[in-house]
Every structure is written in structure tokens, then in C-alpha cells.
Backbone as CSV, one residue per row, in Angstrom:
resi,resn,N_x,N_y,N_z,CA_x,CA_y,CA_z,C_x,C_y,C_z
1,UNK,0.853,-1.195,0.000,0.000,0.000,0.000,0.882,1.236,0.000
2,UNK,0.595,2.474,-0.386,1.037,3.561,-0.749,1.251,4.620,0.471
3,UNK,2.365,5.062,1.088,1.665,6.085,2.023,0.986,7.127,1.885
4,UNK,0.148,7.722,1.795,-0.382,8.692,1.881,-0.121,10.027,3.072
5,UNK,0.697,11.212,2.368,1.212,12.446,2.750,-0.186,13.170,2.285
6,UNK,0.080,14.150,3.361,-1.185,15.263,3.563,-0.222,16.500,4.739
7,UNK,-1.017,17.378,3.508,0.099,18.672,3.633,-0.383,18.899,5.793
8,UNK,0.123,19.511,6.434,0.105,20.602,7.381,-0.981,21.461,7.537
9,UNK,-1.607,21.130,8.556,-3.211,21.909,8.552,-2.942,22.329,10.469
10,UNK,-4.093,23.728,10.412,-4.522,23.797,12.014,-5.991,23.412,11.912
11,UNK,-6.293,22.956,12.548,-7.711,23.045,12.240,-8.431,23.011,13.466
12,UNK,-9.486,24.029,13.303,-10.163,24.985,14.135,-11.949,23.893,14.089
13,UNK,-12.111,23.580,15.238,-13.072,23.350,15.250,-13.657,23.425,16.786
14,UNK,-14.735,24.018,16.233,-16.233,24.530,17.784,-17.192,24.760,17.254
15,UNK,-18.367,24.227,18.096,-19.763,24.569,17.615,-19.952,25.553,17.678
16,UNK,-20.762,26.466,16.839,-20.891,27.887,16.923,-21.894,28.577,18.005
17,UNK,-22.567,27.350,18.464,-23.895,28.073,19.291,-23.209,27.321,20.919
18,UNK,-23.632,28.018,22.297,-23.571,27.362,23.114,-24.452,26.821,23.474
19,UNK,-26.007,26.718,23.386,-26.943,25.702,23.821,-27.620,25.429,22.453
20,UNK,-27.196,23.689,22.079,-27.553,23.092,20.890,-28.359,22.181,21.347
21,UNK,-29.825,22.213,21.462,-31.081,21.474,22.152,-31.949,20.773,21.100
22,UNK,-32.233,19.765,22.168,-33.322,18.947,21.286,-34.340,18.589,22.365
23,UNK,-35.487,18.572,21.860,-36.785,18.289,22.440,-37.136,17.138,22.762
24,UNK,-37.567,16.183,23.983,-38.371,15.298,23.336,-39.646,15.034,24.132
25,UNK,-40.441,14.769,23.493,-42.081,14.913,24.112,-42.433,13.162,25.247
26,UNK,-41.905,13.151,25.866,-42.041,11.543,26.417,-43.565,11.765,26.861
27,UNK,-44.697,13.150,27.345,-45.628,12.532,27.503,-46.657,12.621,26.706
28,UNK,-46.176,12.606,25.502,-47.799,12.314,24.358,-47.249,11.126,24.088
29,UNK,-45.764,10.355,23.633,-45.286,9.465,23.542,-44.279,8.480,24.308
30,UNK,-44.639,7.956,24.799,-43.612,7.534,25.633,-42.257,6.551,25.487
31,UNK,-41.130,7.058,25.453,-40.062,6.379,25.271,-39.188,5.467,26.213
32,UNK,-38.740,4.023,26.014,-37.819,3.386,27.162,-36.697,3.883,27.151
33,UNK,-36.236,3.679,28.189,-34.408,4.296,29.309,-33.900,4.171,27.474
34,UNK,-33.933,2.566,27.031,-32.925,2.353,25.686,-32.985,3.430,24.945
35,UNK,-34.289,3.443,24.598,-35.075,5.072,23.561,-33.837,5.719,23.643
36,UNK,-34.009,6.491,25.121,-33.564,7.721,25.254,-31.867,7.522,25.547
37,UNK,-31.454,6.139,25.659,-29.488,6.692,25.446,-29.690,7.010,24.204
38,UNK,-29.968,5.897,22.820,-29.763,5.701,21.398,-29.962,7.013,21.153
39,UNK,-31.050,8.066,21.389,-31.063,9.250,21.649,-30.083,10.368,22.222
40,UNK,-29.550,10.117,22.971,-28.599,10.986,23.787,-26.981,10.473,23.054
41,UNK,-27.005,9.247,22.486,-26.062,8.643,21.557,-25.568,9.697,20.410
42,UNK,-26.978,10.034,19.743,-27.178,10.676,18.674,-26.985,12.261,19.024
43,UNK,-27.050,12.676,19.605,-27.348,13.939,19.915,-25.442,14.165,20.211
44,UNK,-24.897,12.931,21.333,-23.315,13.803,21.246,-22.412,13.486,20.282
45,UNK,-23.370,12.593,18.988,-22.449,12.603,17.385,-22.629,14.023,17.363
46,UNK,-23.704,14.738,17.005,-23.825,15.433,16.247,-23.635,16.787,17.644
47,UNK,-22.992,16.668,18.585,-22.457,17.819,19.124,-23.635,18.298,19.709
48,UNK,-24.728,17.803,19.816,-26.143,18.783,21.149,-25.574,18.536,22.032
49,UNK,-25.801,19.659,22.840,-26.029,19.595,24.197,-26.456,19.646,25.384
50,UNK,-28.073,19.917,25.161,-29.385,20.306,25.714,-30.315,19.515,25.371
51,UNK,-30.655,18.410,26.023,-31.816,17.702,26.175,-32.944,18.474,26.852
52,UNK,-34.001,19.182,26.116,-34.951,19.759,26.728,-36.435,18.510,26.859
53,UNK,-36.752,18.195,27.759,-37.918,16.821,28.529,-38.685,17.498,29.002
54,UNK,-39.721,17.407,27.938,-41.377,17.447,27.993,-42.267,16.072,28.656
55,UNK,-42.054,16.393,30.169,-42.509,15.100,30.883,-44.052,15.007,31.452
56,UNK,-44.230,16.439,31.163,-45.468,16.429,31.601,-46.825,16.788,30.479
57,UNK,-48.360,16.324,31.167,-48.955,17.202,29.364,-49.804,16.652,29.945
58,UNK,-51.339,17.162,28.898,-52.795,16.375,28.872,-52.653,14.727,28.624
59,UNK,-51.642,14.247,28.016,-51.816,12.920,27.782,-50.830,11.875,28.757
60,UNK,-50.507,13.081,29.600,-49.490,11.836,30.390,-48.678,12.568,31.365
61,UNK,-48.514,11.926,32.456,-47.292,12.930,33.360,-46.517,11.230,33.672
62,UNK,-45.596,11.501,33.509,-44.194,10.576,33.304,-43.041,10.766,34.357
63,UNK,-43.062,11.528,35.359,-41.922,11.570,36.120,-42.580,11.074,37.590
64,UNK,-41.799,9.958,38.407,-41.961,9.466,39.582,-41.749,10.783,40.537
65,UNK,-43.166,10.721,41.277,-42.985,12.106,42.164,-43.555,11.118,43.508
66,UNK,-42.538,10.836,44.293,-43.141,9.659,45.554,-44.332,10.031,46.786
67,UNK,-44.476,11.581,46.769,-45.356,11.920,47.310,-46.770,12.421,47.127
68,UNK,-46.660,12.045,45.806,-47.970,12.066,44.669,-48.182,11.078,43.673
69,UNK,-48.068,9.765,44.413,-48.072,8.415,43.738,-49.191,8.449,42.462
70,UNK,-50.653,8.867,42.541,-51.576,8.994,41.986,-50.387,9.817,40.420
71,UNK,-50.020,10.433,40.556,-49.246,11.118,39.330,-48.908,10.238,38.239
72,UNK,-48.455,8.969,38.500,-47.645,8.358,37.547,-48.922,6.950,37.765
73,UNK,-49.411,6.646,38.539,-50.537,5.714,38.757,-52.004,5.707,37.567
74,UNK,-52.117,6.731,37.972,-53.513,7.511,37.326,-52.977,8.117,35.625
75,UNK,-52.234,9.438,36.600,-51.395,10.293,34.923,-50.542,9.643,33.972
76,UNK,-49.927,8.582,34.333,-49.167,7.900,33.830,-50.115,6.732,32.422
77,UNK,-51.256,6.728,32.960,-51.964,5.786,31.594,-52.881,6.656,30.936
78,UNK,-53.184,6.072,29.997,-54.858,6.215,29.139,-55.106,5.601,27.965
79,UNK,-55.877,5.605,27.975,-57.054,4.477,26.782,-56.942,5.171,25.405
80,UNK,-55.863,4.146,24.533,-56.056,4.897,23.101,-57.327,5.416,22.732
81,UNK,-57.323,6.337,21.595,-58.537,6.760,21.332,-58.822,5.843,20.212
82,UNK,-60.630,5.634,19.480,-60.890,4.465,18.593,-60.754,3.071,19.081
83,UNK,-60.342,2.409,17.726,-60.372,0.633,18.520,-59.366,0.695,18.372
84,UNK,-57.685,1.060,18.770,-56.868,1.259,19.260,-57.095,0.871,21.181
85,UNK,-58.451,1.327,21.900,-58.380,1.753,23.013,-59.216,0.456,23.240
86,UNK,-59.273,-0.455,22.133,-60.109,-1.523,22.591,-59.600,-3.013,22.869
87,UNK,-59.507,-3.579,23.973,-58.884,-4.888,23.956,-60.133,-5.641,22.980
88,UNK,-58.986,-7.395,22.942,-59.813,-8.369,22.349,-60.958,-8.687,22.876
89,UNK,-60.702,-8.231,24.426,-62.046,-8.889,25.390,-63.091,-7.943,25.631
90,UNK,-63.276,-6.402,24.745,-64.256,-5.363,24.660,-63.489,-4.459,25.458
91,UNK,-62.936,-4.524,26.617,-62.518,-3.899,27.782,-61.463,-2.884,27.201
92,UNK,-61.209,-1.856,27.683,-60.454,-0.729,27.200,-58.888,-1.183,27.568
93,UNK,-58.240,-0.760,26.855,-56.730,-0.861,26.559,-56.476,0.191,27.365
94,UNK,-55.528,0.099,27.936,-54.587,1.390,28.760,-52.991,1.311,28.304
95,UNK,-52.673,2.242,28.138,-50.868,2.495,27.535,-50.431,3.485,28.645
96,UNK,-49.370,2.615,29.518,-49.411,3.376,30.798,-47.444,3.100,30.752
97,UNK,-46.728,3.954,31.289,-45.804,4.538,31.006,-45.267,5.452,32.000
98,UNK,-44.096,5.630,33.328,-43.554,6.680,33.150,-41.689,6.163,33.590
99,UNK,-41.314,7.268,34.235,-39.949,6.768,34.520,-39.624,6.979,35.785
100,UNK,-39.111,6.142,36.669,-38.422,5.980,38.149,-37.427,6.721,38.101
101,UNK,-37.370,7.200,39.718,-36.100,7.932,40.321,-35.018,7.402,39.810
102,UNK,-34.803,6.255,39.628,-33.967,5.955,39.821,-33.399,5.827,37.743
103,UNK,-34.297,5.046,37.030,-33.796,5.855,35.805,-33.424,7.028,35.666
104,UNK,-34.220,7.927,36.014,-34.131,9.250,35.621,-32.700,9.516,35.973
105,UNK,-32.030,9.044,37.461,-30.268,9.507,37.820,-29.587,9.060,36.372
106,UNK,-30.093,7.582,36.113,-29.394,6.667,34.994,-29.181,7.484,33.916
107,UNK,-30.562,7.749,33.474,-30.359,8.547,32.230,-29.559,10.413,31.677
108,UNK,-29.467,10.488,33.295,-28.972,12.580,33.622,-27.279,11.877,33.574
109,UNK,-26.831,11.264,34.257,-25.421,10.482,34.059,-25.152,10.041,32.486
110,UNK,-25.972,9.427,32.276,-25.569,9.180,30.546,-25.299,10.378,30.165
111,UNK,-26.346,11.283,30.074,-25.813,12.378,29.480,-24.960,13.240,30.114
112,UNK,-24.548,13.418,31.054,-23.077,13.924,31.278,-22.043,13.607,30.860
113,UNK,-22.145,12.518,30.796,-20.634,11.484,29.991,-20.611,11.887,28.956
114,UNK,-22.062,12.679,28.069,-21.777,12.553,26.854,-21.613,14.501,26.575
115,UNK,-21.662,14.723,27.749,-21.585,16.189,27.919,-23.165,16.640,27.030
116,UNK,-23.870,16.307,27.816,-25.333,16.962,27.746,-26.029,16.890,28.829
117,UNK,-26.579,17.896,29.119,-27.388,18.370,29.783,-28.992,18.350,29.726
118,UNK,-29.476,18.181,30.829,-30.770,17.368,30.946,-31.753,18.816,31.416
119,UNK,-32.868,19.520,30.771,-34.190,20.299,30.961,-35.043,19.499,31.017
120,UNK,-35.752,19.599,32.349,-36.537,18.823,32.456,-37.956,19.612,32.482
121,UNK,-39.261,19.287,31.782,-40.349,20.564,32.063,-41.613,19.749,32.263
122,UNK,-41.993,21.121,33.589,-43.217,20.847,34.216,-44.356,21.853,33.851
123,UNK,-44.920,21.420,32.633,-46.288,22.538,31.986,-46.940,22.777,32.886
124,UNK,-47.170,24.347,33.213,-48.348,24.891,33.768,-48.900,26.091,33.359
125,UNK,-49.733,26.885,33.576,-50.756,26.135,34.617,-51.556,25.646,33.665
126,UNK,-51.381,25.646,32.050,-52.321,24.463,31.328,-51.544,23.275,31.257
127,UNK,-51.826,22.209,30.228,-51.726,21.051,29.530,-51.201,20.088,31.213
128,UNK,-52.392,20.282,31.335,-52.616,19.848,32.992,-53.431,18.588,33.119
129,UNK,-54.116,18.270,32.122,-54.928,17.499,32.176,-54.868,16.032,32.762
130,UNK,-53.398,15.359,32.709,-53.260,13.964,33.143,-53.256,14.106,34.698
131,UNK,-52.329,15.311,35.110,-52.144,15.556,36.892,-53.444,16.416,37.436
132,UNK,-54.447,16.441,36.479,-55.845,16.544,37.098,-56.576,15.617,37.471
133,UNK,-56.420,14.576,36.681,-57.179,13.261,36.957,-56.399,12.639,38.146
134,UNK,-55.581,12.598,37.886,-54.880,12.126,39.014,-55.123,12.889,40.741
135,UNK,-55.277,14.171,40.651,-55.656,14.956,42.326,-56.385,15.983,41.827
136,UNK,-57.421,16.181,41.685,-58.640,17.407,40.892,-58.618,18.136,41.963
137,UNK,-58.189,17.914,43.211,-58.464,19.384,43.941,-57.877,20.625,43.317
138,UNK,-56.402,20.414,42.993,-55.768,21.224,42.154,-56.199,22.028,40.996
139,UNK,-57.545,21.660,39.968,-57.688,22.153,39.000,-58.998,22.944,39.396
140,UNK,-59.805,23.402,38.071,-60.305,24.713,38.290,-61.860,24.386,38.205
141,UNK,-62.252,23.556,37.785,-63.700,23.117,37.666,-63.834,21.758,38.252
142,UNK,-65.288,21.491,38.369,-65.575,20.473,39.427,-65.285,19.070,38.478
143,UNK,-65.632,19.109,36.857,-66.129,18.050,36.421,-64.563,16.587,36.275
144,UNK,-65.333,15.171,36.826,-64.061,14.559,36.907,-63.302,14.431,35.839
145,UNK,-61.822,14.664,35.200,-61.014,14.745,33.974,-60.324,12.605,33.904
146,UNK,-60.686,12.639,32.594,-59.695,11.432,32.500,-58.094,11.882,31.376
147,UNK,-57.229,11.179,31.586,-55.968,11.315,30.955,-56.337,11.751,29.266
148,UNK,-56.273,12.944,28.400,-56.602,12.633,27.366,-55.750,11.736,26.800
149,UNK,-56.684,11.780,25.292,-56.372,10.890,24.096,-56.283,11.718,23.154
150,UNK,-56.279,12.612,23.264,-56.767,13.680,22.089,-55.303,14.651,21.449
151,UNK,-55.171,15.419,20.781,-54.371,16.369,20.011,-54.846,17.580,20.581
152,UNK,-53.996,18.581,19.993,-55.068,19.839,20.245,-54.857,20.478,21.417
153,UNK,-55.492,21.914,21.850,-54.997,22.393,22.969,-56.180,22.700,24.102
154,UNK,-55.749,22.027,25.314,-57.027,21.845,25.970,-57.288,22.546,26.869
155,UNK,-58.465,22.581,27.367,-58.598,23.810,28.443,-58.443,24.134,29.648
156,UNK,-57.884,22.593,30.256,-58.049,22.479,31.743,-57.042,22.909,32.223
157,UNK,-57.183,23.592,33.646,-56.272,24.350,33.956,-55.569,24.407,35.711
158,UNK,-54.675,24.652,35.976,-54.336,24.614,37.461,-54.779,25.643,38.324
159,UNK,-55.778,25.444,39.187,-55.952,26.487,39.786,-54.809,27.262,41.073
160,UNK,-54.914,28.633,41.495,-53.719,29.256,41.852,-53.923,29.350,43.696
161,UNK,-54.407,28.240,43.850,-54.652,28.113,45.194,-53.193,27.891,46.240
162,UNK,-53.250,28.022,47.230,-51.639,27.495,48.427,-51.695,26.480,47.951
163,UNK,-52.559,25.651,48.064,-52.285,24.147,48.291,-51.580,23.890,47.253
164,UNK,-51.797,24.295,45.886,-51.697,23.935,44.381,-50.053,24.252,44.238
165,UNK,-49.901,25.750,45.007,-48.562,26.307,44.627,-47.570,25.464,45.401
166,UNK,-48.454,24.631,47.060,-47.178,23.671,47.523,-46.991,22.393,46.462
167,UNK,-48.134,22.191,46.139,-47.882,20.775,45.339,-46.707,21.291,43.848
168,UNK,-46.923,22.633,43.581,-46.358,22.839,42.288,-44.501,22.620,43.125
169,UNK,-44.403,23.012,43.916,-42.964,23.471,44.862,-42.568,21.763,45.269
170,UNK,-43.696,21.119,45.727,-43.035,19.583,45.853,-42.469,19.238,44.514
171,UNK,-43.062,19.057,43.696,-42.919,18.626,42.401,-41.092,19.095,41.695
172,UNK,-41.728,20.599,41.836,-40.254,21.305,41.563,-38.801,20.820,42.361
173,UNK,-39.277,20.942,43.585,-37.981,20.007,44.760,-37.736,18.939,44.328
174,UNK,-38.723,18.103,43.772,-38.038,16.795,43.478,-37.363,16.750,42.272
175,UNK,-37.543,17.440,40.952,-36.794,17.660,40.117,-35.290,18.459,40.070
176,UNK,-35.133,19.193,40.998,-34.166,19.927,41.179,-33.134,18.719,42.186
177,UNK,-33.692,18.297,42.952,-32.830,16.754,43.322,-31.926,15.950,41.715
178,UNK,-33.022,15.530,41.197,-33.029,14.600,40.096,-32.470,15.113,38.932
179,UNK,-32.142,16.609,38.414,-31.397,17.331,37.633,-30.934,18.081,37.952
180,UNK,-29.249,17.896,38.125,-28.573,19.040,38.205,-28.255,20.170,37.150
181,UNK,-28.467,20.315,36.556,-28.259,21.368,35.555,-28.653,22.730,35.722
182,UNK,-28.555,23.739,35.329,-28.726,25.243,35.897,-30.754,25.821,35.632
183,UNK,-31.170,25.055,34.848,-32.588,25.195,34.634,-33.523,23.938,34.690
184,UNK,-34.741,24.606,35.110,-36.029,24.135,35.032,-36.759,24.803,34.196
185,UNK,-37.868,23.866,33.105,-38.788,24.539,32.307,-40.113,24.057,33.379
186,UNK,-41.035,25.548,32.973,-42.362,25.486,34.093,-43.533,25.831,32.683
187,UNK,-43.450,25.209,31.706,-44.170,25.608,30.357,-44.741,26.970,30.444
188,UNK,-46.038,27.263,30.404,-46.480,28.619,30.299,-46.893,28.906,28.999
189,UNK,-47.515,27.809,28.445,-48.221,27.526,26.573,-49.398,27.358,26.929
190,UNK,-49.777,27.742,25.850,-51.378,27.256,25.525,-52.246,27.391,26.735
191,UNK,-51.825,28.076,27.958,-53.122,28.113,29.244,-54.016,29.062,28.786
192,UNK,-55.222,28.393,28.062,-56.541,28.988,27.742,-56.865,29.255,29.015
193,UNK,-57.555,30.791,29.011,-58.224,30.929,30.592,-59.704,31.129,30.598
194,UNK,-60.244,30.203,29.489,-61.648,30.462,29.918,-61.970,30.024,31.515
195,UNK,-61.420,28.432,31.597,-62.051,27.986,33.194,-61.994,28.981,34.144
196,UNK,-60.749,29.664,34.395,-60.246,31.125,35.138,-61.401,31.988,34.925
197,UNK,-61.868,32.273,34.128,-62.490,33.543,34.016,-64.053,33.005,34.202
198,UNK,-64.459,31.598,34.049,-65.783,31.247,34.917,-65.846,30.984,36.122
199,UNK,-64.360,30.651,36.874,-64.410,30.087,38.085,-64.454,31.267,38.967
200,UNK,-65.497,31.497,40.231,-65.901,32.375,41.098,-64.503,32.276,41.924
201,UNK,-63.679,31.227,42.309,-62.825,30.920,43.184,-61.849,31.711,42.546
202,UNK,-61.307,31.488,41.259,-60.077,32.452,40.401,-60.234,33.447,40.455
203,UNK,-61.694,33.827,40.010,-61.689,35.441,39.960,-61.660,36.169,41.560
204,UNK,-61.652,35.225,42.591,-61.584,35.863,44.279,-60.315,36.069,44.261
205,UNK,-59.224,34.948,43.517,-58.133,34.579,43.631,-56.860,36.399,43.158
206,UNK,-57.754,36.728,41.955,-57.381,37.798,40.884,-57.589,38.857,41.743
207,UNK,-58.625,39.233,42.470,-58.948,40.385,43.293,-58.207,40.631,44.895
208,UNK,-58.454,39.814,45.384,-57.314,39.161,46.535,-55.774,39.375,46.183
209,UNK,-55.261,38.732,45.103,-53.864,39.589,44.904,-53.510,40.629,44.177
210,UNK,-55.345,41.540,43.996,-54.503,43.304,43.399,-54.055,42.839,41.950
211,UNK,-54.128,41.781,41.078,-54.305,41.736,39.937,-55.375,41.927,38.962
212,UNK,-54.775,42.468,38.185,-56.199,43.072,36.641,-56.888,41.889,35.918
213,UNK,-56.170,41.087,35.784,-56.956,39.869,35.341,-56.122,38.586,34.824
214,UNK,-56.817,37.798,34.477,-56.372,35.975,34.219,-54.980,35.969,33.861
215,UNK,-54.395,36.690,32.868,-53.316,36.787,32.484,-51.854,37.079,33.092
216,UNK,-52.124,37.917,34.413,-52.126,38.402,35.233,-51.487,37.486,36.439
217,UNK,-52.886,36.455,36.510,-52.577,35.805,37.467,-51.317,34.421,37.381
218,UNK,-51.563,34.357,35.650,-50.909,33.102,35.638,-49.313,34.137,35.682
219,UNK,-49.185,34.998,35.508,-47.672,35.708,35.278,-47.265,35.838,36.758
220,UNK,-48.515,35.680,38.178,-47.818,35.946,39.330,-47.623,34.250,39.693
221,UNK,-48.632,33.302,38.961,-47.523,31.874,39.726,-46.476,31.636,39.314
222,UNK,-46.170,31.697,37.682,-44.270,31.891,37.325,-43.571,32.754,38.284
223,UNK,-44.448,34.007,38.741,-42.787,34.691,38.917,-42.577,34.237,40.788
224,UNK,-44.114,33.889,41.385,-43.673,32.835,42.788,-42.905,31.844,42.101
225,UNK,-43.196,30.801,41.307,-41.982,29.851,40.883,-40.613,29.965,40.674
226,UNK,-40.537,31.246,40.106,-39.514,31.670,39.859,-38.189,31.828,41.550
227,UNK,-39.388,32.737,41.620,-38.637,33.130,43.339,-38.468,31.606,43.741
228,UNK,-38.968,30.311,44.063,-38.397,29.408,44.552,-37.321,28.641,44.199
229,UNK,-37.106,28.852,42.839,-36.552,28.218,41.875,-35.005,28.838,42.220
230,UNK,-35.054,29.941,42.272,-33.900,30.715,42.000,-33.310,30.671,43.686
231,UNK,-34.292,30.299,44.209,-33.873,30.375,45.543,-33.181,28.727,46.202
């Protein structure tokens, strides 16, 4: 064989951006631990370094929260929609899904090794719908919610009660355990506020804290989140 000479080079290489992110939706779809290395595999070929985790949603809440078992019990399944949702025996199919403490370390370690970083996000105060069914005191109308099946952007919503803001702060504590990385996502999409603006309790809620209205209110539970977060 021939040697092959090749002239004298420097060569300069860096990614041009510092946060190179990728999304992934685990609760409309749910992915295994494997899923997500082959995933995190792919991501430090190609130099990402921001895993942003959409764990929560109307169709599913996916993260083990031990003091809100009902979360991953309840939120964690639901009944395809169509005959998808139908067993052989008539009885409804359930596709139930989330991930343990203890993956979750598994999978934040993978990606360190691979030098990526793990966002983990908790939608509020809409696309609430699975962690309604699961503890409805929390949400804003009486009627009982099941996990959707559906697309689309839905209406149910977190109401801005103490109780709601400790459960939002448990939730948050346990993620801030479980990801070290410098952020938390707290969504802040799609919260339609019709329920807000029928519920007698929200609108006490709006007047009581000297706010103008719905919009208002959801901008004062981010920026309490915020304050805990940062704290």
C-alpha cells in the first residue's frame, strides 16, 4: 500500500452556538431508558447539548414524584382513542408509562458522559390534564377529567390556590434533586383561561392579589416559581 502524505493543517473546530437542544415529548409518547441513550447517543455525534424533557402534558405525566403516587398511577396511563383503546375482550386498553427515580439519575449520568445536559419541564398552569385526573383538587372546575387521548390544545387548567402552589414546589424540589443542571422549564403555553375567568374561586383569587386579570394571574404563579426556583 502507498503512504499517503497530507500537507500541514490547524484546524479549528467549535460549535458555533452554546446551547444546541433537542426536544423530546415523552408525555404524548412515551419512550424506554434504551429510547432515550440511542437518543442521547445521537445527539453527542452530532455535538447537542441540551436535552430539553417534555414530561409532563394532557396525555401523560411521566416523572416518579413519591409523594404524589396517583401522578404516575392515574397520569401515567390512558385508553387509546378508537379501537386502538379496545382490547380483544371489549374492555379498554390502557398504555401506561412513566420513569423511576432511579432511571431518571441513569439517564442525567448518561448524558453527562456525553456532555449533555438534561431540561426537564413541568407545563403549567395548562396542559394539565393527566395531573388533574390524578388529584382534581388542584384544578379549576368540578367536572371529573380522564388522561386525554386527544391532540389539540385543551382547556383544563391549574388552579392558583396554596395548596396547588405547595404541590407545584413539591414537584419542583423533586426535580431539582433529580437534575442538576442550571434550569427548570415550568411551560407557560397554551393556558386557555376560559375555566379562570368562569371560576368564582379564580376570579376571588385575581382580586385578593390586586391583579387586573387571568393573564395576570398566571404571570404571578411563574414569577412565585420563579422566586423558589432561584432560591
Amino acid at each position: 500500500a502507498r503512504a499517503a502524505v497530507l500537507p500541514g493543517a490547524h484546524i479549528v473546530d467549535a460549535p458555533r452556538f452554546g446551547w444546541r437542544g433537542l426536544m423530546l415529548d415523552s408525555a404524548r409518547q412515551f419512550q424506554s431508558v434504551e429510547q432515550i441513550k440511542q437518543l442521547l447517543d445521537a445527539m453527542a455525534l452530532h455535538k447537542l447539548n441540551t436535552l430539553h424533557w417534555h414530561l409532563t402534558d394532557d396525555q401523560g405525566w411521566r416523572i416518579e414524584i413519591p409523594k404524589y403516587p396517583k401522578l404516575t398511577e392515574i397520569g401515567g396511563c390512558r385508553v387509546a382513542s378508537g379501537d386502538a383503546g379496545i382490547g380483544a375482550d371489549g374492555r379498554p386498553l390502557r398504555s401506561c408509562g412513566f420513569y423511576r427515580q432511579a432511571q431518571i439519575r441513569e439517564l442525567v449520568a448518561y448524558a453527562a458522559a456525553r456532555h449533555i445536559t438534561i431540561v426537564p419541564e413541568f407545563d403549567l398552569p395548562g396542559h394539565a390534564t393527566a395531573a388533574l385526573a390524578a388529584y382534581p383538587q388542584f384544578g379549576s372546575i368540578d367536572t371529573p377529567l380522564q388522561v386525554s387521548n386527544e391532540w389539540g390544545v385543551h382547556a383544563n387548567l391549574f388552579n392558583a390556590s396554596e395548596e396547588t402552589l405547595a404541590f407545584f414546589e413539591d414537584v419542583l424540589g423533586e426535580m431539582i434533586a433529580l437534575f442538576p443542571g442550571t434550569y427548570i422549564h415550568v411551560g407557560g403555553d397554551e393556558a386557555v383561561k376560559d375555566q379562570w375567568k368562569a371560576s368564582p374561586v379564580a376570579q376571588a383569587r385575581i382580586r385578593q392579589l390586586g391583579l387586573a386579570n387571568e393573564e395576570q394571574l398566571q404571570g404571578w404563579i411563574i414569577k412565585r416559581l420563579e422566586r423558589y426556583l432561584h432560591a
